[in-house]
C-alpha positions in Angstrom: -18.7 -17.8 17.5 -17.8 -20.6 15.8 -18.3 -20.0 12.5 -16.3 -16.4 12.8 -12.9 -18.8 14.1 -13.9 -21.4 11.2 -13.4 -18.0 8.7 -10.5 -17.3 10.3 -8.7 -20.2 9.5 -10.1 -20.0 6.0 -8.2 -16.7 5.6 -4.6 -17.6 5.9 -4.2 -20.7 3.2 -6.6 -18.4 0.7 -4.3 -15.5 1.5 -1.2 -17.7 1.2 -2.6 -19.1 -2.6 -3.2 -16.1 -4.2 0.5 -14.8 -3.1 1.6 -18.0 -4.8 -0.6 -17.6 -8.1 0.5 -14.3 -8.1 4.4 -15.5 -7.9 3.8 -18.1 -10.3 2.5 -15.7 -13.0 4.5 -13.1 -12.3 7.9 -15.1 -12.7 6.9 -16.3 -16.1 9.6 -15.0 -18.2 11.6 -13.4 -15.4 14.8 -13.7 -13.9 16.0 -16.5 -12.2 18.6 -17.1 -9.1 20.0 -20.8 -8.5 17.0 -21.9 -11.0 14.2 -19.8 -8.5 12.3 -17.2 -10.0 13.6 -14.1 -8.3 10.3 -12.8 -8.7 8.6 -15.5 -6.5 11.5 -15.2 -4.4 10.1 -11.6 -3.4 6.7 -12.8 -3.0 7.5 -15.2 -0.5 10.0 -12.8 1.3 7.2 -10.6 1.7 5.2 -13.2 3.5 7.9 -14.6 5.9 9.0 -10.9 7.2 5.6 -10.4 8.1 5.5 -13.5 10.1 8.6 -13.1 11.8 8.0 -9.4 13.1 4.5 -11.3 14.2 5.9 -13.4 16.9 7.0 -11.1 19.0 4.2 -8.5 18.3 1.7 -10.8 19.4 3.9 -11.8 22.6 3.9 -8.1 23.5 0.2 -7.4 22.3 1.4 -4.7 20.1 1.0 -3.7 16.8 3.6 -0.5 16.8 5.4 -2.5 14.5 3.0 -3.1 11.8 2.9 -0.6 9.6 6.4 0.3 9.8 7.1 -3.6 8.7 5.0 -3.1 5.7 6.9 -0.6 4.8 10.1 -2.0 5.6 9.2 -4.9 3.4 8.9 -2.5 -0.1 12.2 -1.4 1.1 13.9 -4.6 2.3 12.5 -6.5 -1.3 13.0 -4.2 -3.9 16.7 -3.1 -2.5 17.5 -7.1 -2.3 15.4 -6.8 -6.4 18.2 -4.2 -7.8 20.9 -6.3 -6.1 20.2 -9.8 -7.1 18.6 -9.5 -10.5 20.7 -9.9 -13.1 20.7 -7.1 -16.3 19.2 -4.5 -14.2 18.8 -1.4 -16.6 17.4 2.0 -16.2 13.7 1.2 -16.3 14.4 -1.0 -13.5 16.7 1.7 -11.5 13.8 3.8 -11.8 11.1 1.6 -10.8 13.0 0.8 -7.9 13.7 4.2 -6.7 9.7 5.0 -7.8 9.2 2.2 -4.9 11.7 3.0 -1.9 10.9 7.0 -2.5 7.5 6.1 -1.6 8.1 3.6 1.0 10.2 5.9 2.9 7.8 8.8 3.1 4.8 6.6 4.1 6.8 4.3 6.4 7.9 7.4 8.7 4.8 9.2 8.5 3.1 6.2 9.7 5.7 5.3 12.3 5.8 8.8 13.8 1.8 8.7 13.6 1.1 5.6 15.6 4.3 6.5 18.3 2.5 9.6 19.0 -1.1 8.2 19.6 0.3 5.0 21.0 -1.9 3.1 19.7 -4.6 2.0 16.5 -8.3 1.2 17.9 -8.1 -0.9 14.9 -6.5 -3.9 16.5 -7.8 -3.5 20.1 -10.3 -6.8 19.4 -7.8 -8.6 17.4 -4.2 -8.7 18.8 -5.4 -10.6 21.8 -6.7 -13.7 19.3 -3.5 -15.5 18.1 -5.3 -16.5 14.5 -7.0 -13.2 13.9 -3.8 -11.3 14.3 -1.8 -13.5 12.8 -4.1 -12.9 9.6 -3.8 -9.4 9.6 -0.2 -9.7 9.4 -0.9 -12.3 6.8 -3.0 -10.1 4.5 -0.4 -7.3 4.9 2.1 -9.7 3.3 -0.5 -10.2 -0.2 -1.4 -6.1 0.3 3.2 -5.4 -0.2 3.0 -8.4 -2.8 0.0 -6.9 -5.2 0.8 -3.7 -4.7 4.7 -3.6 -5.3 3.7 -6.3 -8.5 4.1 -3.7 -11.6 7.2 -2.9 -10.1 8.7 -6.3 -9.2 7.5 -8.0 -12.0 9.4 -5.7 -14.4 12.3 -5.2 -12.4 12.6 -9.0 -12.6 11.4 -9.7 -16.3 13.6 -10.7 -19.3 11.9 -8.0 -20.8 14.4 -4.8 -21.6 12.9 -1.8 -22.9 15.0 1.7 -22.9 13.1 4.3 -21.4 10.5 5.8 -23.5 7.2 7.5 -23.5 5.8 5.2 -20.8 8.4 5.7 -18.3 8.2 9.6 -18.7 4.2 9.9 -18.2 4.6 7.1 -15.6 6.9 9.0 -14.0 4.9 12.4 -13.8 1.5 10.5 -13.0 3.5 9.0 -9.9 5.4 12.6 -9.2 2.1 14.1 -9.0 0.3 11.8 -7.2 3.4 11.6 -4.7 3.3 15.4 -4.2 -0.9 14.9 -3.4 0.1 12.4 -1.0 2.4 14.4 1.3 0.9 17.3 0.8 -2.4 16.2 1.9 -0.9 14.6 4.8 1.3 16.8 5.9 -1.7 19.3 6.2 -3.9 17.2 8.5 -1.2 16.6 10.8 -0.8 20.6 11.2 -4.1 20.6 11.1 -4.9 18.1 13.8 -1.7 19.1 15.8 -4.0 22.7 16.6 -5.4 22.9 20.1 -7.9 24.8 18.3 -9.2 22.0 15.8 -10.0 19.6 18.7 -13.0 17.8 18.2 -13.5 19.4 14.7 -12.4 17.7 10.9 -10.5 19.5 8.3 -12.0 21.4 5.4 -9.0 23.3 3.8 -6.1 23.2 1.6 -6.6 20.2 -0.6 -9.4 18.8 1.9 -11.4 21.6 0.5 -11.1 19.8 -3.2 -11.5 16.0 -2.3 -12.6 14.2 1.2 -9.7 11.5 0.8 -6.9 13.4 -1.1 -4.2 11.3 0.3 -5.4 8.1 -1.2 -6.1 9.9 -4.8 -2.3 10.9 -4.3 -1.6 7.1 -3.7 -4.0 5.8 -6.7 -1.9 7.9 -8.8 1.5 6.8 -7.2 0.8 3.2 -8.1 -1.0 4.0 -11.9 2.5 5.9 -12.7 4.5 3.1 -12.0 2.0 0.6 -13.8 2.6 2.8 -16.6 6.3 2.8 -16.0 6.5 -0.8 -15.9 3.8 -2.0 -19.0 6.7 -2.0 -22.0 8.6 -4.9 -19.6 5.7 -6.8 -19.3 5.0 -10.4 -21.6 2.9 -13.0 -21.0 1.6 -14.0 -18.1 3.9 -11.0 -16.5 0.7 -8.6 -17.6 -0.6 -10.2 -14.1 1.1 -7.2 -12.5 -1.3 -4.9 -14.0 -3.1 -5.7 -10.9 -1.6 -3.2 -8.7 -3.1 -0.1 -9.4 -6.8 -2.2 -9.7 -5.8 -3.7 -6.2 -5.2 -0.1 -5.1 -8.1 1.2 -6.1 -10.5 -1.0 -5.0 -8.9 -1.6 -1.4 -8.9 2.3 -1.1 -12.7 2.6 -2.6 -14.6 0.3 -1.4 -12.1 -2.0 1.1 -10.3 -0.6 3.9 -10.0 3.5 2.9 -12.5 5.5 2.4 -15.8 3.6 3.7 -14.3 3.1 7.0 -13.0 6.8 7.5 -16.4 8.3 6.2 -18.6 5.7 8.4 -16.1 7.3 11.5 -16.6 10.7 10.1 -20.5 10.5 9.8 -20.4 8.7 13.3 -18.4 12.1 14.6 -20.0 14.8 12.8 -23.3 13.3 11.0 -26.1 15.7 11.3 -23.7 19.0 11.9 -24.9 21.4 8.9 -21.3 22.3 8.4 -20.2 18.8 7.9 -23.4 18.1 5.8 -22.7 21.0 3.7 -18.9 19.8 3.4 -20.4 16.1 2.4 -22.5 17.6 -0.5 -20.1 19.9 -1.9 -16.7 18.0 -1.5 -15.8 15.0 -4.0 -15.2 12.2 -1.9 -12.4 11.3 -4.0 -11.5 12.8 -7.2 -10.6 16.2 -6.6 -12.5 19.4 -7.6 -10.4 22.3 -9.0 
């Protein structure tokens, strides 16, 4: 027991430093405001919105809140980017309407998801230990930070390149992989909002091609606007490049699809027709 509280207190200051080698990278060659980085600015935004929506979540023992702030904080920061930065062109416009598009969509979807089950089993251990919960709130601040980096980071950079042949395949990688996204999501919600489907999982539409086809969509999403952003990038900016590997690996082999195929195989292991979905079905990359 004591050694789990000792790693808990190892998590914040390790989650804290690699937000601030990230904003220290990232503002290398970017804009500045009063002689800050605005770039590092956003990074420690993203931190200290997290912590202020934690206070009062952990007084109420909820966690209603959290994924709607993580959202709100793409919004909040890259809104706040387009304002403050100085020299804001059209790659930048475009990045930051990539970024808020997508917050938007996920941010209500996941608000109207949790409101409707009233809860996420996820926290039930964790909200009622202060530095636990206080972590998780942490980490959600590094997950807006990495992920949101290609965008920021260029948005923010010195660096002006017209739009060219990066920003329009950027564009259609993200378009595509937004349209997986909802439409992916927007089926299982029909699909679990059936009486009928009680108790059962979903095998059709683009379920039937890929086992996780909402987090291809949002591989894609963040690989466009890596691609978008990579002709604004110098130096220690190319840092940002991280994103889309972040992504992919928290999605892979973090928190996305080895917890929701350990709770499928926990449901439905041993059922031939889940077996037979399993062998046939690429777990992520779809098949056409």
């Amino acid at each position: 027991m004591k050694d789990s509280y000792r790693k808990s207190l190892f998590v914040l200051p390790v989650v804290v430093l690699l937000g601030a080698l990230l904003a220290l990278a990232g503002s290398q060659g970017g804009a500045t405001l009063g002689g800050v980085p605005v770039f590092a600015l956003a990074v420690a935004a993203a931190f200290i919105i997290q912590w202020l929506v934690f206070i009062p979540s952990f007084k109420a023992q909820t966690e209603k809140f959290y994924d709607l702030t993580g959202s709100l904080t793409y919004i909040t920061i890259t809104l706040l980017l387009l304002l403050l930065t100085p020299g804001i062109d059209a790659r930048a416009l475009l990045l930051g309407a990539m970024v808020l598009v997508w917050a938007v969509r996920l941010g209500s979807f996941l608000f109207r998801r949790i409101s409707k089950a009233g809860k996420d089993d996820r926290f039930d251990e964790i909200k009622p230990d202060f530095v636990r919960f206080l972590n998780v709130w942490t980490i959600q601040g590094l997950w807006v930070t990495f992920t949101a980096a290609a965008a920021w980071v260029a948005m923010t950079s010195d660096t002006r390149v017209a739009l060219d042949g990066f920003a329009l395949v950027g564009f259609l990688v993200w378009a595509a992989g937004f349209a997986f996204e909802v439409v992916a999501d927007l089926q299982k919600s029909r699909f679990n909002a059936d009486p009928a489907n009680k108790g059962t999982f979903i095998s059709t539409g683009l379920w039937a091609k890929s086992r996780h086809p909402n987090y291809f969509g949002e591989i894609l999403v963040w690989v466009g606007v890596a691609l978008v952003a990579i002709p604004a990038l110098n130096g220690w900016q190319w840092v940002a490049l991280i994103s889309p590997v972040f992504v992919i690996l928290l999605l892979t082999k973090v928190s996305g699809v080895p917890l929701l195929e350990k709770k499928s195989d926990k449901k439905w292991g041993g059922q031939a027709d889940y077996e037979a979905y399993k062998k046939n079905t690429p777990v992520l990359v779809p098949k056409f």
